[in-house]
C-alpha positions in Angstrom: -62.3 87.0 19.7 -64.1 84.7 21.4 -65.6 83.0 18.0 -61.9 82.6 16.4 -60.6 81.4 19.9 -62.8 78.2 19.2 -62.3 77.8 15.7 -65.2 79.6 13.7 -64.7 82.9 11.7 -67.7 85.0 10.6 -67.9 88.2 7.7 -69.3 91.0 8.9 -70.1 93.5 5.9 -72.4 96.2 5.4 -74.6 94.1 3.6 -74.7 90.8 5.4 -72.8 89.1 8.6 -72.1 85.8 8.5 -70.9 83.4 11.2 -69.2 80.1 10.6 -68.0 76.9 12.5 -67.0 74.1 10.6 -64.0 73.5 11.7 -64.9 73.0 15.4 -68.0 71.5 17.1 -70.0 73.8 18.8 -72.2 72.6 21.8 -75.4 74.1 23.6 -73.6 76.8 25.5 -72.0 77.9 22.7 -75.3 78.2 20.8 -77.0 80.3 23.7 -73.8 82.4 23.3 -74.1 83.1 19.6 -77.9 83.6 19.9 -76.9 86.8 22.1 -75.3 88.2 18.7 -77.1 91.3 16.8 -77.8 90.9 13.3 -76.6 87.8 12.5 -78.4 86.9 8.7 -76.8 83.6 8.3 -75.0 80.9 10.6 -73.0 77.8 9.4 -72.2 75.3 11.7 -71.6 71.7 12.6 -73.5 70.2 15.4 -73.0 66.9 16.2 -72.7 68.2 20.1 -75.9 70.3 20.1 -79.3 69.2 20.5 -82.2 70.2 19.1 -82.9 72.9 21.6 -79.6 74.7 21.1 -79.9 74.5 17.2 -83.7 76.3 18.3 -81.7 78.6 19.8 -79.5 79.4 16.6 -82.6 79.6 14.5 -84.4 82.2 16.8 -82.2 84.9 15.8 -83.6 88.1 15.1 -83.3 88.3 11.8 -81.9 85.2 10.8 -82.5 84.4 6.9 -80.4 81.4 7.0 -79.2 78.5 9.0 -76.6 75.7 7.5 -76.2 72.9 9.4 -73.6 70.4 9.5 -75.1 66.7 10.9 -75.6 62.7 10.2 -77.9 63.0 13.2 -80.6 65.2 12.5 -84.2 63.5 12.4 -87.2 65.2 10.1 -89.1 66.5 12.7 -86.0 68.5 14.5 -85.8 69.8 10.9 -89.0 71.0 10.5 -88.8 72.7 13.9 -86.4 74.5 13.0 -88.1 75.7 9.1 -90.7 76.9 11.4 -88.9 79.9 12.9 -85.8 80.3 10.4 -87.1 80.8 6.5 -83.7 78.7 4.6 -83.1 75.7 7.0 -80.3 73.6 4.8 -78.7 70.6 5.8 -75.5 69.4 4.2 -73.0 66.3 5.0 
């Protein structure tokens, strides 16, 4: 409920769950709170209001395969930081 109540929607099949928020902005408390979620394979969200630490966060996910990201303000090295922990880092505009 939570997740809707701010604007993001996920798919939660047998095969894969999927959480998206691209129609709201997502801060760092909000990323702590989705990094408490079990299972999560694939995450995509904008984040012009989270740092580089909460996108960490995101990426740190047990089990995370893949992590979208919607930004104009990410730099190469936050980027890289996060291919280190999550295999499919993809940035889109």
């Amino acid at each position: 409920d939570w997740l809707e109540e701010r604007g993001g929607a996920y798919v939660w099949e047998p095969e894969v769950f999927v959480v998206t928020v691209l129609d709201a902005t997502f801060s760092d408390e909000d990323a702590k709170r989705l990094s408490q979620l079990i299972g999560v394979q694939q995450i995509v969200v904008e984040v012009s209001k989270m740092s580089a630490e909460g996108l960490k966060k995101l990426a740190d996910i047990p089990g995370m395969s893949s992590l979208v990201v919607r930004a104009d303000s990410l730099i190469e090295c936050d980027v890289e930081q996060l291919q280190a922990t999550c295999p499919d880092v993809r940035i889109i505009y």
